[in-house]
N, C-alpha and C positions, 0 to 999 in steps of 0.2 A: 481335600486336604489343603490347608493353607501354610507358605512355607513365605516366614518373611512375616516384614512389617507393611502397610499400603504405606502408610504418609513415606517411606522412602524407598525400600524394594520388598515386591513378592508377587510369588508364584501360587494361583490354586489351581488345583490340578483334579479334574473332576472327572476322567473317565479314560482309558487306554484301549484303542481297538485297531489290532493289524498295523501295529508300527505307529499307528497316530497318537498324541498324547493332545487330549484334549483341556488347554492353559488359558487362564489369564493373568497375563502379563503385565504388574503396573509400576509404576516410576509414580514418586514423589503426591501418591494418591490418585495418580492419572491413569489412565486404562491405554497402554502399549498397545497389545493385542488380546483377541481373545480365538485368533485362527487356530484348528490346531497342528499343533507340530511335530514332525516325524520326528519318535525319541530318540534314534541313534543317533543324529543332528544333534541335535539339542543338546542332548550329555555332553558327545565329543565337545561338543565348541563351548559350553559352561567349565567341563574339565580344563579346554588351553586357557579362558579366560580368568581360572581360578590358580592355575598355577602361575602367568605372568602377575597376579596380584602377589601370592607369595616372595616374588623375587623384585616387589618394585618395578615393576616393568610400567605402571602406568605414574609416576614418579616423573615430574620434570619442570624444575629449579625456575625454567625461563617462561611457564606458566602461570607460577603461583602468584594468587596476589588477585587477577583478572576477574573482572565481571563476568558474568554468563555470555553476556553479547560480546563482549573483546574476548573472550576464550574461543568462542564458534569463531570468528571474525579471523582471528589470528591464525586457527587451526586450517579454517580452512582459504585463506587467503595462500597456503603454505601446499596446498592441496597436489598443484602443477608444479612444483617448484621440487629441486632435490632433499628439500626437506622432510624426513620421513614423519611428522607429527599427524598428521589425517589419519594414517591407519595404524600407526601408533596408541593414538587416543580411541578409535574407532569403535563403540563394540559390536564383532559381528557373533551374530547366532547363528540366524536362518533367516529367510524369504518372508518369513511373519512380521517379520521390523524392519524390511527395505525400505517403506517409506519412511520411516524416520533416520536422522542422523544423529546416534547416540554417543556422548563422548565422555569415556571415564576422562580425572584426575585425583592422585594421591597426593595430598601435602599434610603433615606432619600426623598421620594417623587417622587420619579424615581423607574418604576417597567422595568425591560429589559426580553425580550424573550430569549431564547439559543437553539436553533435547528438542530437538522441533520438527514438525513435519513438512518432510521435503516434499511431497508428490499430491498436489493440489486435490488431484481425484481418489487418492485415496486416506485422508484425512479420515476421523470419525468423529462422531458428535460431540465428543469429551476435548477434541485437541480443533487449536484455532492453526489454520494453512499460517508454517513460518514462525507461530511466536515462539518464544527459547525460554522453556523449563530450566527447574534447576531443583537436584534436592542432594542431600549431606547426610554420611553416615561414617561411623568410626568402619575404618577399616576391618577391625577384628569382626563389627557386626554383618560385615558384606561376607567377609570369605564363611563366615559361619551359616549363614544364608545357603551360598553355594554349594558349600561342602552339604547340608542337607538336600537343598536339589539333588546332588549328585545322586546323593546316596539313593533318594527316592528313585528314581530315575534309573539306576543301575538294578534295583531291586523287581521294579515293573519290569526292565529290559529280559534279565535272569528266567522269569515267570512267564513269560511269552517265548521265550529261547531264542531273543533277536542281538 
């Protein structure tokens, strides 16, 4: 089942066994992951990141405007610092996308991803060590995305009784 669009986000989700949801994961046509991922992970952390989108939570004024690379740059030059914008922006899931550093923003109905792989050995053939993605989508089109994730994902959870 394919949930989402590739050229900017989606999930296919091709088998469930023992808590595992077997995914791939793509950003702006680019292949994230394809490990799979224990669903009760996954859901919870799709549901926090879907309800901070509701509430503007990835919204922020002294962002907007910025390249890909002065977005990462800015974000996480700010990383040590009191400034909470690294894990503000940050999206976390799960341990299937530690190597990358993935960063929402919302600016006026448009939320864009920004990405690149941090961790030199585990790069994959699709992604170059270090360069910085970028892909754009109407916000309504992301939480609609999610909001079906979820639901898939709550449905498989349901069916397994986990």
């Amino acid at each position: 089942m394919i949930i989402g669009n590739r050229e900017t986000i989606s999930f296919e989700l091709s088998g469930f066994t023992g808590g595992l949801l077997n995914v791939n994961f793509y950003l702006g046509n680019r292949l994230v992951t394809d490990e799979p991922a224990h669903a009760p992970t996954y859901s919870y952390s799709f549901q926090k990141n879907l309800a901070r989108l509701r509430i503007g939570d990835f919204k922020n004024q002294r962002l907007n405007g910025l390249t890909p690379i002065q977005l990462v740059r800015t974000i996480e030059t700010e990383r040590n610092s009191n400034e909470p914008q690294f894990f503000k922006h940050l999206l976390q899931i799960d341990e299937t996308i530690d190597q990358f550093q993935i960063y929402l923003l919302e600016t006026n109905g448009l939320t864009s991803f920004t990405w690149y792989n941090s961790n030199e050995r585990a790069f994959n053939s699709e992604e170059d060590y270090n360069k910085i993605y970028s892909t754009e989508l109407s916000t309504s089109e992301l939480t609609s995305t999610l909001e079906r994730l979820n639901s898939e994902l709550e449905k498989e959870l349901a069916n397994t009784g986990l």
